[in-house]
N, C-alpha and C positions, 0 to 999 in steps of 0.2 A: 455510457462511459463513466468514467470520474476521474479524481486524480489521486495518486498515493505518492508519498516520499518518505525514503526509510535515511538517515544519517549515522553512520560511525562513527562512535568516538575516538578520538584517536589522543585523550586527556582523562587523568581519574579513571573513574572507574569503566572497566573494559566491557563493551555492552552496543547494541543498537539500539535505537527507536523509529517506530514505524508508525506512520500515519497517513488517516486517508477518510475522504469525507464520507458524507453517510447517503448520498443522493443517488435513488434510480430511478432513473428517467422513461416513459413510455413515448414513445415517437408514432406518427399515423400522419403520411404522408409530409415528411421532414420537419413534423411541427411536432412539440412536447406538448402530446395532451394530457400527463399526469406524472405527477411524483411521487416518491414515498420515500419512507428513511426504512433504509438497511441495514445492518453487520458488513461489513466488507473483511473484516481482517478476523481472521479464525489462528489460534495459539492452543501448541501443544507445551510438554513439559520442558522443551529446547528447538522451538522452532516456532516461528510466525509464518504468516504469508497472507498479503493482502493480494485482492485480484481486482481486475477491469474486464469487463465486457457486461454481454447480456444475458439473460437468463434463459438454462437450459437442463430438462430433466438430469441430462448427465455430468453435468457441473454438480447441480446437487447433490445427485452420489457421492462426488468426488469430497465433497464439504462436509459430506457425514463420517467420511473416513474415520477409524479409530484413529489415536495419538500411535498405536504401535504401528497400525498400517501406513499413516502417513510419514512414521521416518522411515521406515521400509521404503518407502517410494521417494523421498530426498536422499537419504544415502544412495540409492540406487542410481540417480541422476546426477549427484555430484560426483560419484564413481566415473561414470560414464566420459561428462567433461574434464577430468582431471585426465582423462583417455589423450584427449588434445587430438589435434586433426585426425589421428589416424582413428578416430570413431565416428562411425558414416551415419549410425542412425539417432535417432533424437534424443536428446539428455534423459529428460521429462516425459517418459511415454504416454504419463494418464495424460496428460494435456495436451499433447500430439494426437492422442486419440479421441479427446471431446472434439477439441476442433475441429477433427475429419468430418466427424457425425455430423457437426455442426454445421458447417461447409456445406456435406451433403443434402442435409435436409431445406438448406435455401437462406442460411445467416451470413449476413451481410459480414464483409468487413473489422466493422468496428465493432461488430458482437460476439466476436470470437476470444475468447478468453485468454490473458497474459496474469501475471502473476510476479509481484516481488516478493521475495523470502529470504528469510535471516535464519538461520541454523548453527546451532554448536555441534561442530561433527570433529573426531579425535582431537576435542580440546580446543578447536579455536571454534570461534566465530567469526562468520563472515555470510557477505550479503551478496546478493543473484536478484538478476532479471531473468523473468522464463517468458521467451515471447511464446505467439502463436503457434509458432512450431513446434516447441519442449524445448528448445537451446535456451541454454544457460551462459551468461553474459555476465562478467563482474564491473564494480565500476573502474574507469579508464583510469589508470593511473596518474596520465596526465592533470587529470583534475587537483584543485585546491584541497580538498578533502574525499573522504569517500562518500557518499552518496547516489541515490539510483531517485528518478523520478516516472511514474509512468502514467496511463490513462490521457485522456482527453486535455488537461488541465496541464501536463507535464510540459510544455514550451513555455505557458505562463510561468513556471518555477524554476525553469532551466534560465529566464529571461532576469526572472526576481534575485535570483540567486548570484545571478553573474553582476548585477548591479550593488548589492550588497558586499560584496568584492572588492568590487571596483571603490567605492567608499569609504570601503577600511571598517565595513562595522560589523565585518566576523574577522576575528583571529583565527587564520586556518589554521596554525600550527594547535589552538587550544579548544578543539572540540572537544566537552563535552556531554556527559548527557544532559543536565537541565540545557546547556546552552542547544543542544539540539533539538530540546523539548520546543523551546522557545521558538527557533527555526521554524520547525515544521510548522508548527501553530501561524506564521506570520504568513510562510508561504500557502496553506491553506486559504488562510484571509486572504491573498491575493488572488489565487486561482479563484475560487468563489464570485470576485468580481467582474474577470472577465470570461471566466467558462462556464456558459448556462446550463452545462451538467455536472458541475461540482456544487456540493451548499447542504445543507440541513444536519449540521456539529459535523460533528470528529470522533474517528475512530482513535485510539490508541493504541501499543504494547510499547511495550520495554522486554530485549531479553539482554541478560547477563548470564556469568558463569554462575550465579546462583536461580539462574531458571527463568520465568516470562512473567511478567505481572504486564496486567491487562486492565484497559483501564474506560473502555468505551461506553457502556451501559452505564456507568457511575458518571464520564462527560455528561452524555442525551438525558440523563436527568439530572444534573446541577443545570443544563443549558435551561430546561424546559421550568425549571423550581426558578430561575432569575427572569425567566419571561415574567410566567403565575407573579414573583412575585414585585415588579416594575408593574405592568398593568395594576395591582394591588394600587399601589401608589397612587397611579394616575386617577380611579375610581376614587379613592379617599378625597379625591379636589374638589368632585363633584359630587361630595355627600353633602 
C-alpha cells in the first residue's frame, strides 16, 4: 500500500498538488521482507494520477499508456460519472478491468489498485478518487477544503488533518498551492510515522491551467544529495 494526498486550492493561483510517498513494500507471510523506492504518480500534459496497490503485469500496461490514450480513458470516465446514477457500469473501465484480473488470479484485497487523479477537462480542474471498482468519487463538500486522501496511510492524514483544523493552523478559506505544498509534505511526515508502508521521499506534481510540473525525481535526489551530504559532515569529525 502507501499513501497519497492531492489538495485544491481554492486561493491564488488555480491548480492541484498531488503527493505520495515513494515506498513498496514486499510482504511474505504478513511480514515486510523488502522495500524499494518507486514512481507512484505518473503526469500527462493535463492530468496526474497517483495509485495504491500492488504490482501487476496489467497495471503496468496501464502506466505505459500514451498521454493521448490516457485522456482518452479520463475523459471517458468522467463522461461516464457526470452520467450520475443512471450509469450502471464502471466509470474507470481499465481499472475495473485490472482489478478483475487481479481478483482472479488470487490478489489480495489491499493489492488491488485505486488511483487519485487531477484533470483539466473543458477548462476546469478538478480532483477524483477511482476505487477498486473504477467509480469516481469527488471530495465531500462537506469538508473544510477540497482534498482526497488514499492508500494504507490515509486515516493517519484524514486524523492529522482534522487536528490541524481543529487548531486553527490552516486557514480553510486560503488554500493555496505553496500552502498545500506545505500540507502534503507534513502530512506525509506524519503518515510515515505511523504507517509502515509509507516512507522513502516523496513524490510530487503540480497541475494548473498552464499544465503539470512534476517534481519527484529532482525530490529523491535532493533527499538522497542531504543524506551523502550530513553523513559527509559526520566523517569530517572523525578525520
Amino acid at each position: 500500500m502507501t499513501t497519497i494526498i492531492a489538495i485544491k486550492a481554492n486561493s491564488g493561483v488555480e491548480g492541484i498538488v498531488l503527493g505520495a510517498d515513494r515506498q513498496l513494500s514486499y510482504y511474505e507471510n504478513e511480514r515486510i521482507i523488502k522495500k524499494e523506492s518507486i514512481r507512484k504518480i505518473k503526469s500527462g500534459k493535463n492530468w496526474i494520477t497517483a495509485y495504491s496497490g500492488g504490482v501487476s503485469n496489467q497495471f503496468a500496461i496501464f502506466q505505459n499508456y500514451s498521454d493521448q490514450k490516457m485522456i482518452k480513458e479520463i475523459n471517458a470516465a468522467v463522461k461516464n460519472y457526470l452520467l450520475g446514477p443512471g450509469f450502471k457500469g464502471p466509470h474507470f473501465r481499465a481499472i475495473n478491468y485490472i482489478n478483475t484480473i487481479a481478483k482472479r488470479n488470487g490478489a489480495e484485497l489491499d493489492c488491488l489498485h485505486e488511483l487519485v487523479l487531477a484533470a483539466e477537462i473543458n477548462n476546469n480542474i478538478d480532483l477524483w478518487e477511482v476505487d477498486v471498482f473504477g467509480n469516481l468519487k469527488q471530495p465531500q463538500k462537506t469538508k473544510e477544503f477540497e482534498y482526497l486522501s488514499a492508500g494504507s496511510g490515509s486515516d493517519v492524514i484524514e486524523g492529522y488533518i482534522n487536528e490541524l483544523l481543529e487548531q486553527g493552523k490552516i486557514n480553510q478559506c486560503k488554500i493555496t498551492l505553496p500552502k498545500a505544498i506545505d500540507i502534503i509534505k507534513s502530512s506525509l511526515n506524519k503518515a510515515e510515522q505511523k504507517d509502515p508502508n509509507t516512507g522513502w521521499s516523496m513524490d510530487l506534481a503540480v497541475l494548473t491551467k498552464e499544465g503539470v510540473d512534476f517534481y519527484s525525481d529532482s525530490l529523491y535526489e535532493v533527499s538522497i544529495k542531504a543524506i551523502d551530504n550530513f553523513l559527509q559532515t559526520v566523517k569530517d569529525k572523525y578525520k
